[in-house]
BADREN-280794 format. One record per residue: residue number from 1; residue in three letters; x, y, z of N, C-alpha, C in turn. Coordinates in steps of 0.02 Angstrom, whole numbers. Layout:
N
(atom NUM; "ALA"; (X; Y; Z); (X; Y; Z); (X; Y; Z)) ...
END
This chain:
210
(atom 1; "UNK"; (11163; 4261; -2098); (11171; 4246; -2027); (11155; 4173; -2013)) (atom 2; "UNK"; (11193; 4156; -1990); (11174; 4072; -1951); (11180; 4065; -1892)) (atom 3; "UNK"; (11135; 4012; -1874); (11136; 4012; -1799); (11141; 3919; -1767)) (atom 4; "UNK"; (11160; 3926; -1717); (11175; 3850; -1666); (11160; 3843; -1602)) (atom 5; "UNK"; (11118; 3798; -1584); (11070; 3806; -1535); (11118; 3750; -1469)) (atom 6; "UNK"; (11122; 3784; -1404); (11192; 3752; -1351); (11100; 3728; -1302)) (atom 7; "UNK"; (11102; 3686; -1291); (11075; 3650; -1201); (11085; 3659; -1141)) (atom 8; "UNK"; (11088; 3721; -1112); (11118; 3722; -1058); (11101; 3690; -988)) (atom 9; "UNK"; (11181; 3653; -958); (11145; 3609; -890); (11186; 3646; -828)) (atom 10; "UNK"; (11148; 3652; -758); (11153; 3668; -728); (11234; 3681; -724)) (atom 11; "UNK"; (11255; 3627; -728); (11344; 3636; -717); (11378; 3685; -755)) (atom 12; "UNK"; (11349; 3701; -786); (11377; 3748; -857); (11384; 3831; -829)) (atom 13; "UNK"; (11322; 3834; -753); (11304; 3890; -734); (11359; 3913; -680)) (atom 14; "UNK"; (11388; 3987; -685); (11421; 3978; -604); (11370; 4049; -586)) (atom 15; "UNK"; (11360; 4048; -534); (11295; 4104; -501); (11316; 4148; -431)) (atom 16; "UNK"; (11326; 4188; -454); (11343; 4254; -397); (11271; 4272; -359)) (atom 17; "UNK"; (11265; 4289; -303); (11216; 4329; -303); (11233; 4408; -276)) (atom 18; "UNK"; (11200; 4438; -316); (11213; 4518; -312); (11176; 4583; -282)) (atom 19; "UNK"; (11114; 4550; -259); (11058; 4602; -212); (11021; 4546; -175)) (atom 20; "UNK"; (11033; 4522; -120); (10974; 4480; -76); (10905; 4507; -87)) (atom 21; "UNK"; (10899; 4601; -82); (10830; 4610; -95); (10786; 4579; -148)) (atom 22; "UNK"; (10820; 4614; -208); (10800; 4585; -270); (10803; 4518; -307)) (atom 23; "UNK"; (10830; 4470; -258); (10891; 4417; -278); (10905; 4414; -342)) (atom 24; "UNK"; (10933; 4466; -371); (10957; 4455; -433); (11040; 4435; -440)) (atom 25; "UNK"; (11037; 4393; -472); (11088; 4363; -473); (11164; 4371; -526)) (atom 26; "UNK"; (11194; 4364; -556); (11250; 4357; -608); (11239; 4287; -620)) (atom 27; "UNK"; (11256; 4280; -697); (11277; 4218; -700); (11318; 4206; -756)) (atom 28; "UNK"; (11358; 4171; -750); (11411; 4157; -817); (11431; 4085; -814)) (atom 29; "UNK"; (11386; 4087; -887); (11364; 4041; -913); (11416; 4010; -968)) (atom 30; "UNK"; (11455; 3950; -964); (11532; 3921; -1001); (11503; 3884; -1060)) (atom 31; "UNK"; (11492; 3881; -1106); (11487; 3836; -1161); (11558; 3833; -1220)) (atom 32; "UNK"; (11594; 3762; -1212); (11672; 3762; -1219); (11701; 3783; -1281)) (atom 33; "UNK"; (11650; 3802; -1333); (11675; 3805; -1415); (11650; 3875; -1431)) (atom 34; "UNK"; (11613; 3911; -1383); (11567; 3986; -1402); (11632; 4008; -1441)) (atom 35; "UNK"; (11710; 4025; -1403); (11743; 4078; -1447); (11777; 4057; -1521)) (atom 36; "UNK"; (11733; 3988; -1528); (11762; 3968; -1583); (11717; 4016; -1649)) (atom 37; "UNK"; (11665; 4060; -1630); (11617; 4085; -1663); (11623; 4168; -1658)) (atom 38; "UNK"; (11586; 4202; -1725); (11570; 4250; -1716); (11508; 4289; -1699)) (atom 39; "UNK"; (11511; 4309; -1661); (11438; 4306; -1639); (11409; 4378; -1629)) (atom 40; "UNK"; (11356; 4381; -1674); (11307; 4448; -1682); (11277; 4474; -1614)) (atom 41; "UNK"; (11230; 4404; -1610); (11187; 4420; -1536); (11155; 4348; -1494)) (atom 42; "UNK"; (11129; 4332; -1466); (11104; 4277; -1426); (11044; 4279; -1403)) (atom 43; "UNK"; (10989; 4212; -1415); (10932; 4214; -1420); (10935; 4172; -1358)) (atom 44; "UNK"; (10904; 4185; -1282); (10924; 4153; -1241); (10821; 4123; -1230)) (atom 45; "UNK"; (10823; 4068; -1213); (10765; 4014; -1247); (10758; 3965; -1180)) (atom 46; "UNK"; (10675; 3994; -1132); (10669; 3945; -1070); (10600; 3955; -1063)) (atom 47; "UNK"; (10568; 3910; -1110); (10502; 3913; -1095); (10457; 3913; -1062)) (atom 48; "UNK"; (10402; 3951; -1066); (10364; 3981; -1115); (10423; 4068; -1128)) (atom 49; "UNK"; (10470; 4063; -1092); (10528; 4135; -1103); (10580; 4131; -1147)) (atom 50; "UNK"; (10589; 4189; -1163); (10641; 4220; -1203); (10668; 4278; -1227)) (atom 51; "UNK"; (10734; 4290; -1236); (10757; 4366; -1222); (10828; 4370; -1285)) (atom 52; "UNK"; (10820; 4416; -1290); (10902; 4428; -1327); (10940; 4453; -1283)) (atom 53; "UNK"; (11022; 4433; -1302); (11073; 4472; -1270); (11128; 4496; -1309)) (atom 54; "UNK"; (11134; 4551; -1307); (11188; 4586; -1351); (11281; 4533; -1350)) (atom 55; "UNK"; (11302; 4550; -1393); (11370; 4497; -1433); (11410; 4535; -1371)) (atom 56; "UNK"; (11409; 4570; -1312); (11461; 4610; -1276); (11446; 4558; -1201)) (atom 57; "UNK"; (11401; 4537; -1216); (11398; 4497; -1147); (11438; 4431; -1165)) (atom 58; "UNK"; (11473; 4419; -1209); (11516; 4356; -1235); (11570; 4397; -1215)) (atom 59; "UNK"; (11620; 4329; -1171); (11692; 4327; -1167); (11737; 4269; -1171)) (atom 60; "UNK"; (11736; 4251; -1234); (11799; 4206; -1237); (11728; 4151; -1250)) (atom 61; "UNK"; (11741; 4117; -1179); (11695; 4050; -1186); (11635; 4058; -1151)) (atom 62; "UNK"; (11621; 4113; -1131); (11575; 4123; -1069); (11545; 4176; -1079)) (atom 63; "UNK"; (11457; 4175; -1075); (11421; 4205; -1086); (11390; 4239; -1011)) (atom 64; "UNK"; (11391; 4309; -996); (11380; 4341; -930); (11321; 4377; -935)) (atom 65; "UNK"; (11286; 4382; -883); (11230; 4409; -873); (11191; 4412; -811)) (atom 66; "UNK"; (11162; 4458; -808); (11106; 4440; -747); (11042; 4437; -747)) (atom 67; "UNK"; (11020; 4416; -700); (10935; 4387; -683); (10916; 4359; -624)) (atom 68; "UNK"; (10854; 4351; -617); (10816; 4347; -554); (10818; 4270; -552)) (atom 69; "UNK"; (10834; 4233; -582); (10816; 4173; -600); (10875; 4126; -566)) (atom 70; "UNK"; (10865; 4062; -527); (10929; 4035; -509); (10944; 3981; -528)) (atom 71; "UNK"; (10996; 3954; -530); (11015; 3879; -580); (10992; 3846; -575)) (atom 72; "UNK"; (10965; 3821; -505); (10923; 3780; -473); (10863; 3778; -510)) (atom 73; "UNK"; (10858; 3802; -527); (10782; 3807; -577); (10793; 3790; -648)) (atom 74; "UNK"; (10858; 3782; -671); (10866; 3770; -735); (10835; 3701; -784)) (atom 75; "UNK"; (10813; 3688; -818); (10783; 3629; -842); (10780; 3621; -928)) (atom 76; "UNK"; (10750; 3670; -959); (10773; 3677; -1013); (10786; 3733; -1056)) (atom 77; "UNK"; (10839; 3759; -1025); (10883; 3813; -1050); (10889; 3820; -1098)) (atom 78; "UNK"; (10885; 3840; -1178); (10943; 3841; -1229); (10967; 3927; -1224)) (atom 79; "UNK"; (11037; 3893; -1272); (11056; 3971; -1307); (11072; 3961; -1383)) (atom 80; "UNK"; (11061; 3994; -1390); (11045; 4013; -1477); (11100; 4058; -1501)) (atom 81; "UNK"; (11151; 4051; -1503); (11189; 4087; -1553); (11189; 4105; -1608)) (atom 82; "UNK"; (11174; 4184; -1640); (11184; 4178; -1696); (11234; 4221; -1723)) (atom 83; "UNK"; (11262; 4197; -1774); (11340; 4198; -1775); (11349; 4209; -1885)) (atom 84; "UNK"; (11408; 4277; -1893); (11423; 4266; -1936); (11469; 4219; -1981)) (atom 85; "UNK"; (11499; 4174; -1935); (11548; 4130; -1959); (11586; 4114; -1902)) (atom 86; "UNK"; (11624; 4055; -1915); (11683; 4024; -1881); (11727; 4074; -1890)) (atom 87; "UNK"; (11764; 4099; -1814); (11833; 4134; -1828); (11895; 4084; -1811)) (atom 88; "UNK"; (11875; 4041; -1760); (11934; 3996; -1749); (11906; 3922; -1754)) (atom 89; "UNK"; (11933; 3884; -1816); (11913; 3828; -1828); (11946; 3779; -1767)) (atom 90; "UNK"; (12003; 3797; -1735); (12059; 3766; -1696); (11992; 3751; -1624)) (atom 91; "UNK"; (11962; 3816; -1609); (11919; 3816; -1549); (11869; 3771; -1544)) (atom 92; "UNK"; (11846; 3732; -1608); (11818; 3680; -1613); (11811; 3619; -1560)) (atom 93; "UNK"; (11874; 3611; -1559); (11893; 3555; -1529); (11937; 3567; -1478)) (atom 94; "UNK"; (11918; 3578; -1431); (11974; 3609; -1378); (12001; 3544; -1313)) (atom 95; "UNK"; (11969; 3508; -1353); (11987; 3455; -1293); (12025; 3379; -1329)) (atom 96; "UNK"; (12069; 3414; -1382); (12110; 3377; -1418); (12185; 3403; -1409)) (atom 97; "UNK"; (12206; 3368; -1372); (12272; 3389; -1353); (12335; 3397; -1385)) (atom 98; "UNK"; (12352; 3359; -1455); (12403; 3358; -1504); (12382; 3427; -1542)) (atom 99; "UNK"; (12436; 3448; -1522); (12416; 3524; -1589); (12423; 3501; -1662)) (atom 100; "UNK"; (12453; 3452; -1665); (12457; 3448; -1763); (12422; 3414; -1775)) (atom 101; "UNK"; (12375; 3358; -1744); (12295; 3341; -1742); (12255; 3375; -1761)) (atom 102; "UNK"; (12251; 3431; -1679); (12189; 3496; -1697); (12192; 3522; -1732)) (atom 103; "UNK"; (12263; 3559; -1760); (12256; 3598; -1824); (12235; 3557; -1891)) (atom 104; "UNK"; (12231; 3489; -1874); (12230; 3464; -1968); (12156; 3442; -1958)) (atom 105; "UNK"; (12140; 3439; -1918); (12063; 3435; -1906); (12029; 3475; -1907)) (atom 106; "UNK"; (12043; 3538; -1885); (12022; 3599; -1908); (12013; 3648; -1966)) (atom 107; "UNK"; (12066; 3625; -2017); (12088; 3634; -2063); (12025; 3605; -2123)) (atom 108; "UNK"; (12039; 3529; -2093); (11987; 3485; -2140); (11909; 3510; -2116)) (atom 109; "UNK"; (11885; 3529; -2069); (11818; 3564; -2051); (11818; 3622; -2101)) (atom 110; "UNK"; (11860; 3669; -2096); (11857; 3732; -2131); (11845; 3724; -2214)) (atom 111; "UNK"; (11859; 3681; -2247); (11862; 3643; -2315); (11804; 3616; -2320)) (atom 112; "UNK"; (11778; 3564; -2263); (11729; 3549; -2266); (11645; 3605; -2271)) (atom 113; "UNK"; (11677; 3647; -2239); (11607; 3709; -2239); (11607; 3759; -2292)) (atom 114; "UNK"; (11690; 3760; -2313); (11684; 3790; -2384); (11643; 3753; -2450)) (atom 115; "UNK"; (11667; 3670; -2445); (11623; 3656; -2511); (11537; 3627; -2493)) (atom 116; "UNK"; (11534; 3640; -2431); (11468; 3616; -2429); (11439; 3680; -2453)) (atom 117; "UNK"; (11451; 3740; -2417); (11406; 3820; -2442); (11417; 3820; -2511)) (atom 118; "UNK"; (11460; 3797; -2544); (11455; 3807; -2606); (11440; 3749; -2666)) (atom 119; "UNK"; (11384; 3682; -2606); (11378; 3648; -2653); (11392; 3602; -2697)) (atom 120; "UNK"; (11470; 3587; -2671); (11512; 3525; -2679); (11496; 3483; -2641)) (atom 121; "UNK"; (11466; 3433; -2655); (11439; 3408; -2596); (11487; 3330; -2607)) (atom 122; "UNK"; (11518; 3299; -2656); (11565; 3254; -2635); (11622; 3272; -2585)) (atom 123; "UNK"; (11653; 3336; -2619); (11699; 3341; -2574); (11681; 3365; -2499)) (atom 124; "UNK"; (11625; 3402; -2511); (11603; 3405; -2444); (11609; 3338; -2384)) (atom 125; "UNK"; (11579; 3290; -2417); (11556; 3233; -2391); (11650; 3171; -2392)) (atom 126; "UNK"; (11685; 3174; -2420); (11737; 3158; -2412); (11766; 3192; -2357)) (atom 127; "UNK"; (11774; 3265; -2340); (11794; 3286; -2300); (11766; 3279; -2232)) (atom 128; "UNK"; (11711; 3272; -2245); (11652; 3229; -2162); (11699; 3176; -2150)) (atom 129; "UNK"; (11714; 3139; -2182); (11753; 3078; -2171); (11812; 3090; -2129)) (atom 130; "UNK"; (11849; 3148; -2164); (11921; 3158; -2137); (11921; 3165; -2062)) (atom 131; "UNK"; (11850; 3223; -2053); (11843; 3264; -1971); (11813; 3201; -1949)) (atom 132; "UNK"; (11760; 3142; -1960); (11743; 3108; -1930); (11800; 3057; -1903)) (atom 133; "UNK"; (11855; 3033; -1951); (11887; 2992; -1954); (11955; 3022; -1886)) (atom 134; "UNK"; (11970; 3095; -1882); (12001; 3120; -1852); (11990; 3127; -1780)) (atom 135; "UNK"; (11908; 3142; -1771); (11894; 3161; -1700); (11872; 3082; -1659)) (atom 136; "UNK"; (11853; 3045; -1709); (11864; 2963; -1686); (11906; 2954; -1657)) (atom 137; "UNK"; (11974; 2967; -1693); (12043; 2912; -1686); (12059; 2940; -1606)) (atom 138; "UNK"; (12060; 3028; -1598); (12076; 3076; -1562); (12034; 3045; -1470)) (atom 139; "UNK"; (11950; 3020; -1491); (11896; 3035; -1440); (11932; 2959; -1412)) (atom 140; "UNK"; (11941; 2894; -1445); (11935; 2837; -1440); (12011; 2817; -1417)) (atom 141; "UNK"; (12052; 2869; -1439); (12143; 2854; -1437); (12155; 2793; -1480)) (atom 142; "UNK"; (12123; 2795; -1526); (12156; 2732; -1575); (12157; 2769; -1627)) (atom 143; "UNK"; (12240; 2786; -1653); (12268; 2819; -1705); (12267; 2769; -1762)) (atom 144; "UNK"; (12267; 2713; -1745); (12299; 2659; -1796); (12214; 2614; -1826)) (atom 145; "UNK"; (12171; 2626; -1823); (12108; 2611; -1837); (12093; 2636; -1909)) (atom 146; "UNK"; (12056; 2582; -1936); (11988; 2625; -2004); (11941; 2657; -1970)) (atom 147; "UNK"; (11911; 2688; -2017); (11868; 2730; -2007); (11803; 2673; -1991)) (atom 148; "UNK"; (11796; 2614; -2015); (11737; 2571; -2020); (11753; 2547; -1939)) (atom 149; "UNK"; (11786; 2544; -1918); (11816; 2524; -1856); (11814; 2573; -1780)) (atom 150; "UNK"; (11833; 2617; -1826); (11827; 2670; -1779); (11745; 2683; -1760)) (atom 151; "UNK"; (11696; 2675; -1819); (11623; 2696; -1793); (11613; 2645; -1758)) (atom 152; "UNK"; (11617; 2559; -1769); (11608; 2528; -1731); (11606; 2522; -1660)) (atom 153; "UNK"; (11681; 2556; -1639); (11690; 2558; -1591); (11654; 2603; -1558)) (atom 154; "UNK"; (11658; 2686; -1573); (11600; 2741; -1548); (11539; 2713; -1522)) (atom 155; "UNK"; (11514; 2657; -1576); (11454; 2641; -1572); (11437; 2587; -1502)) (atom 156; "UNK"; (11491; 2540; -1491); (11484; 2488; -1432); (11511; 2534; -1380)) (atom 157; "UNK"; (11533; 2599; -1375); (11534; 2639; -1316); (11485; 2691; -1305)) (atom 158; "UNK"; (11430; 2690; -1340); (11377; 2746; -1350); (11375; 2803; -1372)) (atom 159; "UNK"; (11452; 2809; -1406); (11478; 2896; -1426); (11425; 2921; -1475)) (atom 160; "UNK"; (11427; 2856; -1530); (11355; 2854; -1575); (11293; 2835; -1574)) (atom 161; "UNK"; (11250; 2846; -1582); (11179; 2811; -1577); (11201; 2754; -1639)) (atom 162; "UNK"; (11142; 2689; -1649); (11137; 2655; -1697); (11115; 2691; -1770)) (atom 163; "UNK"; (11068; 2737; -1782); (11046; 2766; -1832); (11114; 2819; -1863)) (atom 164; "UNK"; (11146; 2835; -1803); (11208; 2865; -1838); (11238; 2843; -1867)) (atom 165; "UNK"; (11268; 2787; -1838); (11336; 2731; -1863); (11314; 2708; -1926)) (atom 166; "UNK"; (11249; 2702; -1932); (11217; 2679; -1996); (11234; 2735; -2066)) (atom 167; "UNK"; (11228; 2785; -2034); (11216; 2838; -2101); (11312; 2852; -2084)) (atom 168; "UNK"; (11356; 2847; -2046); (11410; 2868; -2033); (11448; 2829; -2081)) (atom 169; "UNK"; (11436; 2767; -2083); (11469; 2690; -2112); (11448; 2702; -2183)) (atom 170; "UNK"; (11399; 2757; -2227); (11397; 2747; -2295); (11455; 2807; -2304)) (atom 171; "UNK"; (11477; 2832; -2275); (11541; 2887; -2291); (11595; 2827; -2321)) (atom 172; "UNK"; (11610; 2792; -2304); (11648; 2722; -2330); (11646; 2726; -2410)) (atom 173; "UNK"; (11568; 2710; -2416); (11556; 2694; -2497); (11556; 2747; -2530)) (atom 174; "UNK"; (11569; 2815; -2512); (11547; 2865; -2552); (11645; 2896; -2570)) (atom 175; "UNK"; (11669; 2864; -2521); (11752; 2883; -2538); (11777; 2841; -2573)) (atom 176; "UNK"; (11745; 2779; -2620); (11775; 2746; -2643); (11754; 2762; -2738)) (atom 177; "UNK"; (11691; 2805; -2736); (11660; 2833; -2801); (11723; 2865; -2828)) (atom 178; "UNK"; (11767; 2884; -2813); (11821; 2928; -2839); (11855; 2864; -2905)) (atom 179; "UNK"; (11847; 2811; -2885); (11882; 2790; -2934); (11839; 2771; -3010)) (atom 180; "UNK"; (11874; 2754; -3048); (11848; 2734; -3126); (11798; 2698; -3123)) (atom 181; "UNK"; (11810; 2641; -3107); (11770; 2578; -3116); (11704; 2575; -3052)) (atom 182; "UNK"; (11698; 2628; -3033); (11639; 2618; -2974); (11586; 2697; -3024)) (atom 183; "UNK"; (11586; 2703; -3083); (11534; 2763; -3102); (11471; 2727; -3113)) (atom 184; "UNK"; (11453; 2672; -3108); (11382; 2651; -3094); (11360; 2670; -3019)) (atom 185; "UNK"; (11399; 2688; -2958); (11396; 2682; -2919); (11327; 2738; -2904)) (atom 186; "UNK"; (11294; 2760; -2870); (11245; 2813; -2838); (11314; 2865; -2803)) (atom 187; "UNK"; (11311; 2937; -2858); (11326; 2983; -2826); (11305; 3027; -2756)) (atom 188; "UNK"; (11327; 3060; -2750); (11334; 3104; -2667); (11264; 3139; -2701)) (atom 189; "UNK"; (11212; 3134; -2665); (11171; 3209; -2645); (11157; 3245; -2612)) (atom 190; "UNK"; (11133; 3306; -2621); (11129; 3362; -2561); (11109; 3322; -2500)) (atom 191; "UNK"; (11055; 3314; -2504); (11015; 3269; -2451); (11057; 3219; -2402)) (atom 192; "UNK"; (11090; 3171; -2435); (11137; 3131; -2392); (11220; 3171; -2369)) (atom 193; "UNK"; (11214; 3229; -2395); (11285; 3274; -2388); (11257; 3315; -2317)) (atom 194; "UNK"; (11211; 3344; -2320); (11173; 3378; -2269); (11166; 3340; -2194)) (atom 195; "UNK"; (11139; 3284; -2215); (11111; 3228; -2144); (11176; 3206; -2115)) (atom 196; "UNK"; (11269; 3209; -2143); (11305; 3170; -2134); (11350; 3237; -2092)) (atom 197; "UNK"; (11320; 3319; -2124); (11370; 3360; -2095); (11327; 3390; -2046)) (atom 198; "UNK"; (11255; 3362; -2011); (11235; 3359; -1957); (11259; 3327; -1905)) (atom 199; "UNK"; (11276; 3273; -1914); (11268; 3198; -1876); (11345; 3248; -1839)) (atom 200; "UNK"; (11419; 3261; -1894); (11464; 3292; -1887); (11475; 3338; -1838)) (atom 201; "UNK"; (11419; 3389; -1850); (11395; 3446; -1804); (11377; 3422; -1740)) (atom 202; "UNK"; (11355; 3392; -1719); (11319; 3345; -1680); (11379; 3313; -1619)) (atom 203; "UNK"; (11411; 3280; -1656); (11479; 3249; -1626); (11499; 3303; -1591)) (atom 204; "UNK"; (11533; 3361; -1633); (11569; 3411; -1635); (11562; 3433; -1541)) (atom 205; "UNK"; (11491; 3455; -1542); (11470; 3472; -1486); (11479; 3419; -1416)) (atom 206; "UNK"; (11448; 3388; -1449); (11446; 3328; -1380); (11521; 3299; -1361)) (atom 207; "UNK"; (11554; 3289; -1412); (11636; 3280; -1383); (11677; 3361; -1347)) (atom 208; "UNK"; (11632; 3404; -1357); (11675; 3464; -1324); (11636; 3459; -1257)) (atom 209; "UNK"; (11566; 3441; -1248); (11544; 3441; -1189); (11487; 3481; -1190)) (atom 210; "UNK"; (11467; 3510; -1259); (11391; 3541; -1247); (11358; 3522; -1261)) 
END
């Protein structure tokens, strides 16, 4: 089982109210990539509280429920998904409008999570490149860019932090190990394969809007 932890902000909330006595309320709650997942159950996380909610209160993109509690009060929400796998890699990215984009971006994610679980961690980490290099060109509208170019740019618009762009920009040197004459070079390790398909994860979210 794996799980992915969403931030929820007020806007995210739409709120019925359903008994003035009790003021208990409805609420359905949108987070834009949920049906990209399969999802067991939900660890809903507002400290010092927390509750589970059964995988039936998910629809599509929107998580429903009720409570006494009103948005207005929201501050630091999470939800915790935990999920047996990606069912739609496409749902990823839903706010990429070229379908033969999304699908090859999606495609290259799905590749990418196959050889990381199993430990390939070059190709893993080449394929970070592809989805990084893809959801760049896609976020920024510059099709015709490098990838060294493309972080740059993320980076003087704030898409990236500085510590990102830093660890984003050695994906460069690690796609060039493929050839002969670079085997002195420092191979891919778990460690830097891991930190690069975070940073990935990371994007993923914040360009969909969670």
């Amino acid at each position: 089982m794996r799980s992915s932890v969403f931030k929820i902000k007020a806007s995210q909330i739409d709120e019925t109210r359903i008994d003035e006595t009790t003021q208990l309320n409805l609420w359905k709650i949108h987070i834009p990539i949920l049906s990209a997942y399969s999802i067991e159950y939900i660890t809903e996380h507002w400290d010092p509280l927390s509750g589970v909610l059964a995988n039936e209160c998910v629809n599509g993109n929107i998580i429903e429920y009720q409570t006494d509690f009103q948005k207005a009060e929201v501050a630091d929400l999470f939800m915790i998904i935990h999920y047996h796998g990606i069912k739609d890699y496409e749902a990823l990215f839903p706010w990429i409008i070229n379908d033969n984009l999304r699908k090859r971006i999606a495609t290259f994610y799905e590749e990418l999570e196959s050889n990381f679980e199993n430990g390939v961690w070059l190709s893993a980490l080449l394929l970070s490149g592809a989805v990084l290099e893809g959801i760049l060109a896609a976020k920024l509208g510059k099709m015709d860019k490098t990838l060294n170019d493309l972080i740059t740019l993320a980076k003087e618009r704030r898409l990236v932090n500085e510590s990102d762009a830093t660890l984003l920009t050695e994906i460069r040197k690690y796609r060039n190990i493929v050839h002969a004459n670079k085997y002195r070079d420092e191979y891919v390790t778990k460690q830097k394969a891991m930190d690069v398909r975070s940073i990935i994860d990371r994007i993923i979210k914040n360009f969909a809007g969670c």
